[in-house]
Each structure stands twice: as structure tokens, then as C-alpha cells.
N, C-alpha and C positions, 0 to 999 in steps of 0.2 A: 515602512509597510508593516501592517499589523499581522497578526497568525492568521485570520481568517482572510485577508486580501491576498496573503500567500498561498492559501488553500484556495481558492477562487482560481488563481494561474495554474494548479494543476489540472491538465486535462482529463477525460475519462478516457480510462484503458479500458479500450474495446477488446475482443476478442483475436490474438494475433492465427493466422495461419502458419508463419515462417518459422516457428521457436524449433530447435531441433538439440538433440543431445550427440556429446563423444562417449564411449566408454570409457576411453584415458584421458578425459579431458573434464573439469568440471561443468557443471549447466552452463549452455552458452544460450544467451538472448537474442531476439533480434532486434535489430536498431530500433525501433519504437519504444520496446521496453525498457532497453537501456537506455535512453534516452528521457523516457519517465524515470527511471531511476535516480538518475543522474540530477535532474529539477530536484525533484524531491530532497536530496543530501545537499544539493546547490543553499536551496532557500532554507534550512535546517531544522526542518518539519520533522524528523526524528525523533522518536522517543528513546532517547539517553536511558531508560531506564524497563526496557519494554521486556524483559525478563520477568519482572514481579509484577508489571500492570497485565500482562497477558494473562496470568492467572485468576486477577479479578474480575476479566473480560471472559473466559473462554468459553461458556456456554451461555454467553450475551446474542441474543439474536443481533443479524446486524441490523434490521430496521430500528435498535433500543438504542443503538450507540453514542455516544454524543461526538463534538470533534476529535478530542484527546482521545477518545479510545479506538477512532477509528486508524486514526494514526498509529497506534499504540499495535494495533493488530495487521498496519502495510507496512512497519518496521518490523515488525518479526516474522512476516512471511517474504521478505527482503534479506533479512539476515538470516533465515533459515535456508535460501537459493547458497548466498555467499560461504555458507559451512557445507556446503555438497550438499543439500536437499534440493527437491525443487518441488517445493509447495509455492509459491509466488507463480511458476508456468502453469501446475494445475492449477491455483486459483483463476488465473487468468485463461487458462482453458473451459473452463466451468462457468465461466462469468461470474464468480461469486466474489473475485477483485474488482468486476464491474459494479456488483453494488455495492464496494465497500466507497467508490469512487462517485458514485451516485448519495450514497447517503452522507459521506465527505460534504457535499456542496449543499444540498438539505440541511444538513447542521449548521453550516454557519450561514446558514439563508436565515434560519430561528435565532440565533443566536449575537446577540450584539458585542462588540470589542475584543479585545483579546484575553 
């Protein structure tokens, strides 16, 4: 299976009601998210290097993004939850992880191979 028929199997993360926080406890998700999570690392859509590519993306609107970069910007608001942030829940509260999951499947609608 190529990078964009693994991008095709992730679903679009809608907007959760249930996500809720500890204060002694890092962000906890709820099973949907983690669940997307989880696909996502499963099928290894990861950007291994999303430290220096976020800075070439960061004031990229998302409608401009291509595949790689939108990956590139749900690995670092994934690993920004995982270090005690939770930008990934506010994304996901805001819907703006919803178009980054929308414009995800857009791209490799345009795009052919891996």
C-alpha cells in the first residue's frame, strides 16, 4: 500500500465532545482520537522529521498544503499533546484538525503515487 492509499484510510476527525483534561495527569483523549492516533503511527504516516519541516509550513495556510506537509503539521500537533501540550484537542476543538483531514484527502485526490 502506497502513502496516499494510507492517507485515504484515515478518517476525518470530527469534532469530539468527550476530550476532557487532569491537572495531575497529562491530556487525556478520548477513544476516537486515540484511536485516530494510533492508525496514524500504525501505518507510519509520521513525519520523522516534523521539527524543521514545521517551520517551512508555519504560516502556510492549510488550503496551500500539499500531502507531506499536512502530515508534517498532524505530527507536530500529535507530538506537541504527547510533551504536555494540547494543541492536537484545540485543533480538534476548533475544527481546524478537521481541515487539515479534509485537505489530507484533497491532496492525494490531485496527486498521483507516492
Amino acid at each position: 500500500m502506497d502513502k496516499n492509499e494510507k492517507c485515504a484510510k484515515l478518517p476525518i476527525l470530527r469534532r469530539c465532545e468527550n476530550y476532557f483534561t487532569d491537572r495531575d495527569e497529562k491530556y487525556l483523549f478520548d477513544k476516537k482520537i486515540r484511536e485516530w492516533t494510533e492508525l496514524f503511527y500504525d501505518m507510519g504516516l509520521e513525519d520523522l522529521n516534523y521539527m524543521n519541516n514545521i517551520q517551512l509550513i508555519a504560516k502556510k495556510p492549510v488550503s496551500q498544503l500539499n500531502r507531506d506537509e499536512v502530515l508534517t503539521k498532524m505530527t507536530f500537533l500529535i507530538r506537541a499533546d504527547r510533551h504536555g501540550g494540547d494543541r492536537l484537542a484545540s485543533a480538534v476543538s476548533d475544527r481546524s484538525f478537521e481541515a487539515l483531514c479534509y485537505q489530507l484527502h484533497l491532496s492525494i485526490y490531485f496527486q498521483k503515487g507516492d
